[in-house]
C-alpha positions as CSV (number, residue, x, y, z in Angstrom):
1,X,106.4,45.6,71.1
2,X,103.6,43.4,72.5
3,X,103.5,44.3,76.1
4,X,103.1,48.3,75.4
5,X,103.2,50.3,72.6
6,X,105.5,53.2,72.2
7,X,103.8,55.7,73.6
8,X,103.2,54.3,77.0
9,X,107.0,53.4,76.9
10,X,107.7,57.4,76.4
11,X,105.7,58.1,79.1
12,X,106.8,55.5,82.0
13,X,110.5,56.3,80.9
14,X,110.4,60.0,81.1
15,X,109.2,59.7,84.5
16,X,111.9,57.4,85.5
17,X,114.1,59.4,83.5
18,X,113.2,62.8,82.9
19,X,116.6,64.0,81.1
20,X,116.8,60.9,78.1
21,X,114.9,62.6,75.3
22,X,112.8,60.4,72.7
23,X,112.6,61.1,69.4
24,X,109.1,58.9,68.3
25,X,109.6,57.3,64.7
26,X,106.3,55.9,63.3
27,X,104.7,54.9,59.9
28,X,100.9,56.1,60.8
29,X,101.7,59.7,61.8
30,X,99.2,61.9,62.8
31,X,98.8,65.7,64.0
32,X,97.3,64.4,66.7
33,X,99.1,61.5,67.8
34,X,102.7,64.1,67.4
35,X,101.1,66.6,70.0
36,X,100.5,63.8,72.1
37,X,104.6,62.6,72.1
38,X,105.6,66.4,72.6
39,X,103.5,66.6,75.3
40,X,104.5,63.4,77.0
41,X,107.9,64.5,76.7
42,X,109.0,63.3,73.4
43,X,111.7,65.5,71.8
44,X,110.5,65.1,68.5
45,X,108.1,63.3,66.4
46,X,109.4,62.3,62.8
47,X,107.3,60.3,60.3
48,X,108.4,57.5,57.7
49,X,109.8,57.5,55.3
50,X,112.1,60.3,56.4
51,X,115.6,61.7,55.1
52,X,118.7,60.2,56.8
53,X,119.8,63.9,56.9
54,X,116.9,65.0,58.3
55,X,117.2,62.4,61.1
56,X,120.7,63.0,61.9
57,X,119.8,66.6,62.8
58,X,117.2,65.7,64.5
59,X,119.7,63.2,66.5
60,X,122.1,66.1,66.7
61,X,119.9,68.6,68.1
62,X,118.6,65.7,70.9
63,X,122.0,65.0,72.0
64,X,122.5,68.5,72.8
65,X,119.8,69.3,74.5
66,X,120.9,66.1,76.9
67,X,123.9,67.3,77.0
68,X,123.1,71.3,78.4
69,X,120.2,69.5,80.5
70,X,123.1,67.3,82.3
71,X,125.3,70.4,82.4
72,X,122.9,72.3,83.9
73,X,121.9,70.1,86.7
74,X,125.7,70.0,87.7
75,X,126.0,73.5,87.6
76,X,122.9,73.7,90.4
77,X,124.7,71.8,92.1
78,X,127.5,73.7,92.5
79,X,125.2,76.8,93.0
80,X,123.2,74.8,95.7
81,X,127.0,74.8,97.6
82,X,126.6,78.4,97.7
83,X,125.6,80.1,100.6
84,X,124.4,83.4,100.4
85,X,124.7,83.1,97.0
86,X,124.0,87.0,96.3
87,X,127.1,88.0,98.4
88,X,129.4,85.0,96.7
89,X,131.5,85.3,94.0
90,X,130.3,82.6,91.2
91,X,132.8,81.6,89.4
92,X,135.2,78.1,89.0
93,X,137.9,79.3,86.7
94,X,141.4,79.7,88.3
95,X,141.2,83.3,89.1
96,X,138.2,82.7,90.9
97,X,139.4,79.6,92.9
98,X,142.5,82.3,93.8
99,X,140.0,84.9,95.0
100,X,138.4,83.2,96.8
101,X,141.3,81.3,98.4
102,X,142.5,84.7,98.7
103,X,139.4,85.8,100.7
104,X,139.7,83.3,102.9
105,X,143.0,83.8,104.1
106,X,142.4,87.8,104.7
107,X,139.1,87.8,106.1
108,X,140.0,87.5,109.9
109,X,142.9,90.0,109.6
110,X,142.4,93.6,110.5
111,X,144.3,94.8,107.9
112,X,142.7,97.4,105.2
113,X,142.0,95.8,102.0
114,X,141.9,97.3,98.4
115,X,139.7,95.8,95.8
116,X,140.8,96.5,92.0
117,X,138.6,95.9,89.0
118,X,137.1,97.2,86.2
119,X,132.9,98.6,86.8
120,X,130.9,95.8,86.9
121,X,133.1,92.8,88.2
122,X,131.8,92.3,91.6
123,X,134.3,94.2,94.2
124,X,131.0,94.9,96.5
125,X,130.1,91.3,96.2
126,X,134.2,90.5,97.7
127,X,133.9,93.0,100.2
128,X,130.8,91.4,102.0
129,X,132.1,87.8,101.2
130,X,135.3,89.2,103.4
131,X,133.0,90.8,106.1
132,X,131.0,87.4,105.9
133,X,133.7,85.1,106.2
134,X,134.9,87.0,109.6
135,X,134.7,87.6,112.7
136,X,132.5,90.8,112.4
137,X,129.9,88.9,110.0
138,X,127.1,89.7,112.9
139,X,128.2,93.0,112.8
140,X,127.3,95.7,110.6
141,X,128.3,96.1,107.2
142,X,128.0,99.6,106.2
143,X,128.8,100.0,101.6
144,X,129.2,103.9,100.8
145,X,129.5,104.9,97.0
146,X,131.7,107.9,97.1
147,X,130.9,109.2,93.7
148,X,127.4,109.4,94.4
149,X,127.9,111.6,97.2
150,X,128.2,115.4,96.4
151,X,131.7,116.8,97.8
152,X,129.9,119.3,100.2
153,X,128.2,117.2,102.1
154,X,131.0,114.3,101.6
155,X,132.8,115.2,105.0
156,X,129.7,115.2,106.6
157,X,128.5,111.4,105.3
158,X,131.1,109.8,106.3
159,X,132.6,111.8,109.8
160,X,129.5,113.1,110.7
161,X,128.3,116.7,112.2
162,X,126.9,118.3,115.2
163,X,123.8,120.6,115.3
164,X,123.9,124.0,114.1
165,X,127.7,123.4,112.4
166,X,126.2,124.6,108.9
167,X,122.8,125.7,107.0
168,X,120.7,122.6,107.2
169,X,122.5,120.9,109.9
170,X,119.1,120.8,112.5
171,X,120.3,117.9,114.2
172,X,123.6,116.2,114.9
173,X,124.5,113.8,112.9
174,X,126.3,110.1,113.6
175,X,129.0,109.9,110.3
176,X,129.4,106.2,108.6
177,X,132.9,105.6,110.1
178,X,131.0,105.5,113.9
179,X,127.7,104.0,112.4
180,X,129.9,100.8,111.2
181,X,130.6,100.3,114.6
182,X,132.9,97.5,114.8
183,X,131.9,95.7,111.6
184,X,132.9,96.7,108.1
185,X,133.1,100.2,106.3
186,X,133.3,99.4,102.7
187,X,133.9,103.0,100.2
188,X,133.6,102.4,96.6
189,X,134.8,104.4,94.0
190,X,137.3,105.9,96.9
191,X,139.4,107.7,93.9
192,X,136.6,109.9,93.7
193,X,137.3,111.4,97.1
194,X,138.6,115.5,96.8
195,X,142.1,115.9,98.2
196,X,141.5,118.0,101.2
197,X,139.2,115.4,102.3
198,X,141.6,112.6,100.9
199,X,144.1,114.3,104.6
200,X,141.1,113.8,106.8
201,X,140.5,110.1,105.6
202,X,144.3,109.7,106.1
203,X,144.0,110.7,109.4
204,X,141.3,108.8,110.7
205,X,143.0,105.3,109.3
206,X,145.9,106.7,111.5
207,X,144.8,107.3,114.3
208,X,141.2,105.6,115.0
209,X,139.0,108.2,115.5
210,X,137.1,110.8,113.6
211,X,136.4,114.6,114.0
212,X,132.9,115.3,113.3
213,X,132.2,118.6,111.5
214,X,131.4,121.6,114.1
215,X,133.4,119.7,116.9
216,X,136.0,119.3,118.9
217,X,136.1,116.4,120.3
218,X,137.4,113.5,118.3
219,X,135.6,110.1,118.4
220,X,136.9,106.4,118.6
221,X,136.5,104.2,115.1
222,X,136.8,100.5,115.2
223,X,135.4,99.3,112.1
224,X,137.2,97.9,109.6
225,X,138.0,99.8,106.3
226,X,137.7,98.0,102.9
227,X,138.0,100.3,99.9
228,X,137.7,100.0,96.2
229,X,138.2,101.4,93.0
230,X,137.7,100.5,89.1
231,X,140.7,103.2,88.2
232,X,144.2,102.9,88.7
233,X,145.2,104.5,91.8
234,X,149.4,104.1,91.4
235,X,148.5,106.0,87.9
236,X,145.6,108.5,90.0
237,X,148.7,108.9,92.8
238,X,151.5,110.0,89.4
239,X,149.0,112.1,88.1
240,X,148.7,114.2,91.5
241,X,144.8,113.1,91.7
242,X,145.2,110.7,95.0
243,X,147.5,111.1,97.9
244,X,150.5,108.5,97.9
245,X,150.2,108.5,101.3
246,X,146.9,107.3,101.7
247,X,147.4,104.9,99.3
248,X,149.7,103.0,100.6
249,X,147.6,103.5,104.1
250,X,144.5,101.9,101.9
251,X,147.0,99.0,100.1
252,X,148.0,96.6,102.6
253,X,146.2,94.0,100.9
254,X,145.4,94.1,97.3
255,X,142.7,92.0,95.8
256,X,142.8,92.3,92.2
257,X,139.3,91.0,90.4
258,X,139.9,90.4,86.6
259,X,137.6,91.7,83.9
260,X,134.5,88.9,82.6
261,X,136.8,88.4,79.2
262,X,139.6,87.1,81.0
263,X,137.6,84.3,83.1
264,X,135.0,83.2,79.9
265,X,134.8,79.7,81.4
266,X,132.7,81.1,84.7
267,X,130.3,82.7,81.9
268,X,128.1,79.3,81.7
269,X,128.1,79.2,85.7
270,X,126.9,82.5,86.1
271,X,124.4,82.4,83.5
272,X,123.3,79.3,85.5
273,X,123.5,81.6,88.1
274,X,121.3,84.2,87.1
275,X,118.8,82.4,85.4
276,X,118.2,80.3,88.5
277,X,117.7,83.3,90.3
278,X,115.0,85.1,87.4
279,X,113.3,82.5,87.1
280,X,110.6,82.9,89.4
281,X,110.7,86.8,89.2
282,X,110.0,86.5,85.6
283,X,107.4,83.7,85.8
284,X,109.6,81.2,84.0
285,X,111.0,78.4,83.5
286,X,114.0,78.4,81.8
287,X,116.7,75.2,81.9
288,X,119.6,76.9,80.1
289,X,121.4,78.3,77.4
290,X,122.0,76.4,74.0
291,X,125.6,75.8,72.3
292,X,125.0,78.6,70.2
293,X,123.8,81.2,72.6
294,X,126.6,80.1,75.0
295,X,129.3,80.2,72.5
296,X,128.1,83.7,71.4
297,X,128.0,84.9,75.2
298,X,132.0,83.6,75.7
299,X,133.3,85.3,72.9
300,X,132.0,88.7,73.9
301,X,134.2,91.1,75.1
302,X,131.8,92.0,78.2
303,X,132.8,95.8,78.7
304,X,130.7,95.8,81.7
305,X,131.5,92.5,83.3
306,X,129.2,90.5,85.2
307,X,126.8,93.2,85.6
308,X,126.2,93.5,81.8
309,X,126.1,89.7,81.5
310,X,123.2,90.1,84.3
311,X,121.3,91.9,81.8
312,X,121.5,90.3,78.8
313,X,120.5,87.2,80.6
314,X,117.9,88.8,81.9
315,X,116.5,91.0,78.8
316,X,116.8,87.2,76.9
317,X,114.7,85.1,79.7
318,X,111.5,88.1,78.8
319,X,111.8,87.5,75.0
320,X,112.4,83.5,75.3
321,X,109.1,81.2,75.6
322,X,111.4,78.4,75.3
323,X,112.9,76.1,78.0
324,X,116.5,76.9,76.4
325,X,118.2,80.8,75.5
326,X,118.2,80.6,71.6
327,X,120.6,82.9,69.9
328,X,117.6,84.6,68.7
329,X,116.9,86.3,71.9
330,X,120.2,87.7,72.9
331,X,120.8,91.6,72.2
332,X,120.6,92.3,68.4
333,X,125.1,93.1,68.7
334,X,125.4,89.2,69.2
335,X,122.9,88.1,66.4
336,X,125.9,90.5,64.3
337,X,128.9,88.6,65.9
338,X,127.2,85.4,65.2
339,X,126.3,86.2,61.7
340,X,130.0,87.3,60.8
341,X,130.8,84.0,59.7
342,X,133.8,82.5,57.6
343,X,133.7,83.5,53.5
344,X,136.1,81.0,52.2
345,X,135.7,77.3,52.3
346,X,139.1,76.8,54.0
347,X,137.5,79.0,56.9
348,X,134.3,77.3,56.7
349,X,135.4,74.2,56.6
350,X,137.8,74.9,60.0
351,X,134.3,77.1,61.7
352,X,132.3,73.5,61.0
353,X,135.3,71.4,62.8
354,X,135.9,73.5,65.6
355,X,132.1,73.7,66.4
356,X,131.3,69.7,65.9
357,X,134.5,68.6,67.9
358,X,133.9,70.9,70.3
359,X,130.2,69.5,70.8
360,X,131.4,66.1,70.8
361,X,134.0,66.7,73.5
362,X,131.2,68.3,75.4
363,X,129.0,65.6,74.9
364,X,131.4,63.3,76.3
365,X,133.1,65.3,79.3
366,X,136.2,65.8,77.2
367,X,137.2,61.8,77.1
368,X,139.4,62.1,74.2
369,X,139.4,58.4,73.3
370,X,135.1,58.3,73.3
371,X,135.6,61.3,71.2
372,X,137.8,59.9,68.9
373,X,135.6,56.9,68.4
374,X,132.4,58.9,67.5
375,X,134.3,61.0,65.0
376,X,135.6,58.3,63.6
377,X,139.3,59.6,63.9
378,X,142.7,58.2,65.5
379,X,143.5,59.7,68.7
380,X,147.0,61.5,67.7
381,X,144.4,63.1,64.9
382,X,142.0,64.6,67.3
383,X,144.7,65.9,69.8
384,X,146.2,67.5,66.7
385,X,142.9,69.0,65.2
386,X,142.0,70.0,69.5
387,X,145.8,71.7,69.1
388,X,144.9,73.2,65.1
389,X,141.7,74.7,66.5
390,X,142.6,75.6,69.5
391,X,140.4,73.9,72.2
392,X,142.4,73.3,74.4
393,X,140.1,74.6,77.0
């Protein structure tokens, strides 16, 4: 190299290209001259003579970390389409896509809506993208929990009261159906609602308009009602617990959100998601997830859906110094799934295949035929092994 030497080639191509990574090979290593590469940019720094093992991880490990780095930045882009991305559903699987396609069909209509799902999926964050994708986005949108509201004063929260109608009443009191005005009245966990309160609600859907407690007079509502709950309301209505009545009043449109473990590919967008968004909270600056860490994160089971992935992303981004979410710093209950390995070599032997393909079809954006070539295989013999180990996905 007679024009520049190697590290001034490192450094003028890392600006121009900031996501090829280098691994500097050299015969006079130093201490010295290796913090220098890493600091340039260099992924690694290896001295001769070396191990041809040793290099091929080191090749391996490189290749991957271009490969999440060029993941990653397509992922922002797809968050950067986002607006509002706090009240959008993040997700690209094909139950998202039919949510949201779902959403946008239903969110001019003034029908009631009910939104299914387990705790944790996200039915507040489809009742705003409903109330945001309308004609009532400039109006108010008005979320009640109903569990969290104690069953005395439940009547009063959401019809309201006048002055002097019970002990503590020392004013009158404008209930949430009136306050929503003519935007969107959105009651979670609506199965929690008592019975003889279940024939008011009823009522009011009927007949738009309220009775306050202590009156007489009814008043006009005009807001839209979206409800939700993470139990099973036909089962709630068989068991004598919800009035069939009002459920059916409530179900005119049904929108269904599916747990975390059935949608796994929309894991790696929200993570995206969410670190994006922790980043600056937590003072860092974190690119990604690796294979490893992401792998572990899709085969959980996810009990609490996307608000429990929230927090394991988060509780990883405080113990990782790194640009990349090892393993390591996920919640000790992955470090056990991960270390449940395969015992016999026939296993082993299948765990090694299924991981290297699968990074190989990563690396190459799933071309079959470029993946064939660097595996040194016939193309009938990797869809067969993609068939055998079932990555289809």
């Amino acid at each position: 190299m007679p024009v520049i030497d190697g590290m001034e080639l490192l450094k003028s191509t890392k600006e121009q290209f900031p996501l090829i990574e280098f691994i500097m090979v050299t015969g006079h290593g130093t201490i010295e001259r290796a913090v220098e590469a890493i600091k340039a940019g260099a992924y690694d720094f290896i001295s001769k003579p070396f191990k041809r093992a040793d290099m091929l991880r080191i090749v391996e490990k490189a290749l991957e970390k271009f490969s999440l780095a060029r993941e990653n930045s397509f992922l922002k882009q797809q968050l950067a389409e986002i607006e509002h991305q706090k009240h959008n559903f993040i997700g690209s699987s094909s139950h998202a896509r039919e949510i949201k396609s779902l959403v946008r069909r239903i969110a001019n209509t003034p029908s009631n809506i009910l939104i299914s799902g387990e705790s944790g999926t996200g039915k507040e964050v489809i009742a705003r993208m409903i109330h945001n994708n309308s004609d009532r986005m400039d109006k108010p949108f008005v979320a009640v929990n109903c569990g969290a509201i104690s069953e005395h004063l439940m009547e009063s929260e959401l019809f309201g009261h006048l002055k002097g109608s019970f002990t503590g009443a020392i004013r009158d009191k404008e209930g949430l159906f009136i306050s929503a005005k003519n935007g969107t009245l959105f009651l979670d966990e609506i199965s929690t609602i008592p019975l003889n309160l279940q024939v008011k609600l009823l009522r009011a859907l009927e007949e738009h308009e309220v009775l306050p407690v202590g009156s007489t007079k009814t008043y006009p509502i005009a807001a839209r009602i979206i409800a939700a709950s993470n139990r099973d309301l036909q089962k709630e209505v068989a068991e004598n617990r919800f009035r069939e009545d009002l459920f059916f009043r409530l179900n005119v449109i049904e929108v269904n959100i599916p747990p975390l473990r059935q949608r796994a590919e929309d894991i790696q967008l929200l993570t995206t998601y969410f670190i994006e968004r922790m980043n600056k909270g937590l003072n860092k600056n974190v690119q990604g997830v690796s294979v490893e860490a992401l792998h572990a994160l899709q085969a959980h089971s996810w009990p609490g859906n996307v608000r429990e992935l929230e927090n394991v992303i988060e509780r990883a981004m405080i113990f990782c110094d790194d640009e990349l979410i090892l393993s390591k710093h996920l919640p000790p209950m992955f470090l056990a799934q991960e270390n449940n390995s395969p015992t016999s070599l026939k296993e082993a032997v299948a765990h090694f295949e299924k991981k290297h393909i699968g990074t190989i079809l990563t690396l190459t954006n799933g071309d079959k035929k470029e993946a064939a070539r660097l595996l040194d295989l016939g193309v009938s013999s990797l869809y067969r092994k993609i068939s055998e180990l079932g990555l289809e996905k």
